[in-house]
C-alpha positions in Angstrom: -111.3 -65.1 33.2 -109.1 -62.2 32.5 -104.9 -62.7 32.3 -102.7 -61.8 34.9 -99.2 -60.2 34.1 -95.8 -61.9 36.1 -95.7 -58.7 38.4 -99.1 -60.0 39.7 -101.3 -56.7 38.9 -104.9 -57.5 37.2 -107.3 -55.4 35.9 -110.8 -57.4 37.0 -113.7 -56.5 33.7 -117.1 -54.3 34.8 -119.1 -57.9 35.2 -116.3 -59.1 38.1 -116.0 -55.9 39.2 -120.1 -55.8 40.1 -119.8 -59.5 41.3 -116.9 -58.1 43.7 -119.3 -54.8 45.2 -122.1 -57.7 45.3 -120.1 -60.1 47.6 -118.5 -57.0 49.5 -121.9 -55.5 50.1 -123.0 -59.0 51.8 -119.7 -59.2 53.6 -119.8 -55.3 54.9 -123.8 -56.4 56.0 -122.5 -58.8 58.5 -120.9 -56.5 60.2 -122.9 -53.7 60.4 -125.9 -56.0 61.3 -123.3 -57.1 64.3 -123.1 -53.7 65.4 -119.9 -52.9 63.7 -119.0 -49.3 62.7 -118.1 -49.2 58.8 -114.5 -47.1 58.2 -112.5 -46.2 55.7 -109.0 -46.5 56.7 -105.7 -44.9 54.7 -104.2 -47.4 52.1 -100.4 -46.4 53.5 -99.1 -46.8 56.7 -96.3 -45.2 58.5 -93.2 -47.9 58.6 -92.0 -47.2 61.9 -95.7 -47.5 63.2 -95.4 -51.3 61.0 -92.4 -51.8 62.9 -93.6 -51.4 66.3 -96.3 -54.5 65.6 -93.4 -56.2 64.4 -94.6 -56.5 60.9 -90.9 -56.5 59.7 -89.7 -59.6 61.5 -92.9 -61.3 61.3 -94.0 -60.8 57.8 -90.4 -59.4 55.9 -91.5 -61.6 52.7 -94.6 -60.1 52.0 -93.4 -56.5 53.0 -93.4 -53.5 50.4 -92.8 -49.9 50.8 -93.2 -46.6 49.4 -90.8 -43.8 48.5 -90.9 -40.5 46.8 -88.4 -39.9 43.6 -84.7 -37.6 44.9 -85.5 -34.7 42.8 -81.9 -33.8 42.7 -81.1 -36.8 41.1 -84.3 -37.4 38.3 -83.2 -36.9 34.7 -85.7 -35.3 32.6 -86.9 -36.8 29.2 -85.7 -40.2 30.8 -88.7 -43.1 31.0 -87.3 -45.6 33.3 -88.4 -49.2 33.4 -87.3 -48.9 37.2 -85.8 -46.6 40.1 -82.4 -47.6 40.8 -82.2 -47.1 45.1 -79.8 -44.2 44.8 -83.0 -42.1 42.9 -85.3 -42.4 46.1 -85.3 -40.7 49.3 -85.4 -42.8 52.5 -89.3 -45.0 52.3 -91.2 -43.9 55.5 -94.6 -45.4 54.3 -95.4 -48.9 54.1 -98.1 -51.1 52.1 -100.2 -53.2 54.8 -100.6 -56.6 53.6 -104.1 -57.2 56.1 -106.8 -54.3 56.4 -107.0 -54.9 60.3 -103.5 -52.9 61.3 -105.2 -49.2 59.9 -108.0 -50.4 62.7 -105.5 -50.8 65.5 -103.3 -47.8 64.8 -106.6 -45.9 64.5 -107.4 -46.5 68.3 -103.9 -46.5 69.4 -103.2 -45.0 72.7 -107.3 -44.6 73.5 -109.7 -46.1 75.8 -112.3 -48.0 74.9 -115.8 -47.5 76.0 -116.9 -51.1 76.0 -116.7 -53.8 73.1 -115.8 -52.3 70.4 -116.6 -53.7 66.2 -115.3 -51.9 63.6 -115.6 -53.5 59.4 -113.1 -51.8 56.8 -112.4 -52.6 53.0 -108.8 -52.5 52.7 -106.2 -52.4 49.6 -103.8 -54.8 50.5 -100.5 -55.5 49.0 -98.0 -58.6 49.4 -94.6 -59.6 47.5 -95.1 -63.4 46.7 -92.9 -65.8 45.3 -95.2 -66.1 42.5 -98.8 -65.1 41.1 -101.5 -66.5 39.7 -105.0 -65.0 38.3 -106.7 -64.2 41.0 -106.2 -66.5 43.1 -102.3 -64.5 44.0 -102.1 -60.9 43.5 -99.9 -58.4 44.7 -102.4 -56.1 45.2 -105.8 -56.7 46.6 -109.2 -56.2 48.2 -109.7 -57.3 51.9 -112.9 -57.3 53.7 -112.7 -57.0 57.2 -114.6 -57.4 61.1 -112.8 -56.6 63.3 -113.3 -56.9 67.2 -111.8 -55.0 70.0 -112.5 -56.1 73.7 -112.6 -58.5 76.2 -111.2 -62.0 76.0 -114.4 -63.3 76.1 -116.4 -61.1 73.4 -113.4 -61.5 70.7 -114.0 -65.2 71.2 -118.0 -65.0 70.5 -116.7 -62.6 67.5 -115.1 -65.6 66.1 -117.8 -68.3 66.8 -120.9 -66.0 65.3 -118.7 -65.3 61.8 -117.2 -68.8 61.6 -120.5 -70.8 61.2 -121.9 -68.0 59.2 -119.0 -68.3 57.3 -119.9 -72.1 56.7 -123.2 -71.7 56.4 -122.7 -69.2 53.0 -120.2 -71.2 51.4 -121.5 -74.3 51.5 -125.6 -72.0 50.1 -123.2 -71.3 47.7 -122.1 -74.7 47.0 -118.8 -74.7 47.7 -116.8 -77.8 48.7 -114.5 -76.5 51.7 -112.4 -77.6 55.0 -111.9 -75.2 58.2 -108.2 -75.7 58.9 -105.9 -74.7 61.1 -102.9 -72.4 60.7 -100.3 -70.3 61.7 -99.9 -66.2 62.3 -96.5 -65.4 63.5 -97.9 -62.4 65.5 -95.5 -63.7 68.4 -91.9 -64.2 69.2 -91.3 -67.8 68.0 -89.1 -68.9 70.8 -91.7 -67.3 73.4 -94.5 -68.4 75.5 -97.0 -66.9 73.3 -95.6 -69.3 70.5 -96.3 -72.4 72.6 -99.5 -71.3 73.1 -100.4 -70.7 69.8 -98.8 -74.5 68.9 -101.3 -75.5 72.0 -104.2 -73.4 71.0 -104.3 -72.2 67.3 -104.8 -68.2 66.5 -105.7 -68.8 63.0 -108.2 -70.9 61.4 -108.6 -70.9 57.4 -112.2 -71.6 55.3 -110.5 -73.3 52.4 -111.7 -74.0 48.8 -110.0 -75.7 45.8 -106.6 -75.6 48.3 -106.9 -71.7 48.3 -108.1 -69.6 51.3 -110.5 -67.4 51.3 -111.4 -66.4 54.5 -110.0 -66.4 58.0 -110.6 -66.3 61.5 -107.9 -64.6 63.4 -107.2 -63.9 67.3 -104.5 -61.8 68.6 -105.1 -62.3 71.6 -103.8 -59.1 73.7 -101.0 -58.8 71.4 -102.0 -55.3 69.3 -103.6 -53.6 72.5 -100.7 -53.9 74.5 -98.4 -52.7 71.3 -100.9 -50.0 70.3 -101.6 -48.8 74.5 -105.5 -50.0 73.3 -107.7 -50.4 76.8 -110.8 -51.5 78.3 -111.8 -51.1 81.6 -107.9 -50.0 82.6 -106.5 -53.2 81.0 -105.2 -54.2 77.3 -107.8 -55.2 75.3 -107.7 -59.0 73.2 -108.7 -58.9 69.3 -110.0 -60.9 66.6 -110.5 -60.3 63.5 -112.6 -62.2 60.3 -110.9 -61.2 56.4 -111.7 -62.2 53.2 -109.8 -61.9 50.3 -112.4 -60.8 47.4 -110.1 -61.3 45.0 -110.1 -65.1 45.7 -113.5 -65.3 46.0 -114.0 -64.4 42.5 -111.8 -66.8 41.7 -113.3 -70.0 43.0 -117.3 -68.7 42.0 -116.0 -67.8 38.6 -114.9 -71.6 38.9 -118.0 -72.9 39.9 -120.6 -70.9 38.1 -119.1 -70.2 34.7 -119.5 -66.7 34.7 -119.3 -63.7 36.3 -123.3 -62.9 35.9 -124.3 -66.1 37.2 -121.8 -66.2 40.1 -123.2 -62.7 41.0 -126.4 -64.0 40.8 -125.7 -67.0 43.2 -124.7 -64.6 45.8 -127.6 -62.1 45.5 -130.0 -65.4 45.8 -128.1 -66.5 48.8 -127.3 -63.6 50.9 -131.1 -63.7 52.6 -130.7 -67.5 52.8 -127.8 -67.2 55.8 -128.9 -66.2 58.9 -126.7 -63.9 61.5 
């Protein structure tokens, strides 16, 4: 498997880069096959639209953002190793570290027809304390189904996906646990983070103690922050992502290579059933 560098930025060779379309072009099936619309969302995000789904005080470890160079202030001929804060203007753009938040900002303010499933391949991007091969990058690839509706069809969203989830990593002979864990979509001292101690909003699909994949529910959380309705009311989410990334990862593990770990998945993708 190729090196990774201590800023967490790889390069992944032409044979893990096919492997990668392979297992995205499964992934992106599901979806589709669901009903889902396939989008392409923008890979920045507006910072004070982050804000407003409290992606700042939720997630202000992970966060990265974007600024152009103060002309006034660049030295020509120089070739900086970095840009000291007083050579940038003000950073209005972030880096979304999930794929789904393009997807709500997209419908913000709009009125849904009925249940609504959308799939997007996102670049996402998070500061970690540390990075490893593949398995921990700063920047990354995140598949995504995403459902918009009521309480009721977000909830089926998660059941359908979750055993398909199980059924194609264990075709592709893959020892892994379903565990629970936490999103701190909510105000921790609020009611909503009782609930989610009582009733868990995240569940992980876990293998060799990395995850790579998850089942996610919002509840009514982004379609009361993004004015998102059905039928005159805020709609709930959920939302299934995999990390590709990590998926290579832990078939490059288990197959040897990347041909034969692309190989596993082409034989299996026909084997799961939606």
């Amino acid at each position: 498997m190729s090196t990774v560098d201590r800023s967490g930025l790889q390069a992944l060779s032409a044979e893990a880069t096919t492997l990668l379309r392979t297992l995205d072009s499964v992934l992106e099936s599901w979806g589709t096959d669901a009903g889902a619309a396939s989008m392409i969302m923008p890979p920045l995000l507006p910072v004070e639209s982050l804000a407003r789904l409290d992606f700042y005080e939720n997630f202000p470890h992970q966060a990265l953002v974007v600024s152009p160079l103060d002309l006034a202030k660049r030295e020509p001929g120089a070739r900086p190793a970095h840009f000291d804060p007083d050579a940038l203007l003000p950073a209005s753009l972030g880096l979304p570290s999930a794929a789904c938040f393009a997807v709500y900002l997209y419908h913000e303010g709009r009125a849904l027809p009925g249940n609504t499933t959308v799939t997007v391949l996102g670049r996402c991007f998070r500061r970690e304390e540390g990075y490893q091969d593949l398995r921990r990058l700063i920047g990354f690839h995140m598949r995504e189904i995403v459902a918009m509706g009521t309480r009721e069809f977000v909830q089926q969203h998660l059941d359908r996906f979750g055993a398909r989830i199980a059924d194609f990593i264990t075709a592709l002979d893959l020892p892994f646990r379903k565990e629970a864990a936490t999103d701190p979509f909510y105000d921790r001292g609020g009611q909503r983070a009782l609930l989610q101690r009582l009733s868990p909003v995240k569940h992980e699909f876990v293998v060799d103690d990395l995850a790579i994949a998850s089942l996610n529910v919002h509840r009514n959380f982004f379609g009361e922050r993004c004015d998102i309705s059905l039928a005159g009311e805020p709609i709930f989410t959920s939302c299934v992502a995999f990390g590709l990334e990590r998926w290579l990862s832990v078939l490059h593990k288990r197959y040897g290579s990347w041909p034969a770990a692309t190989e596993a998945v082409r034989n299996t993708r026909g084997e799961v059933a939606a």
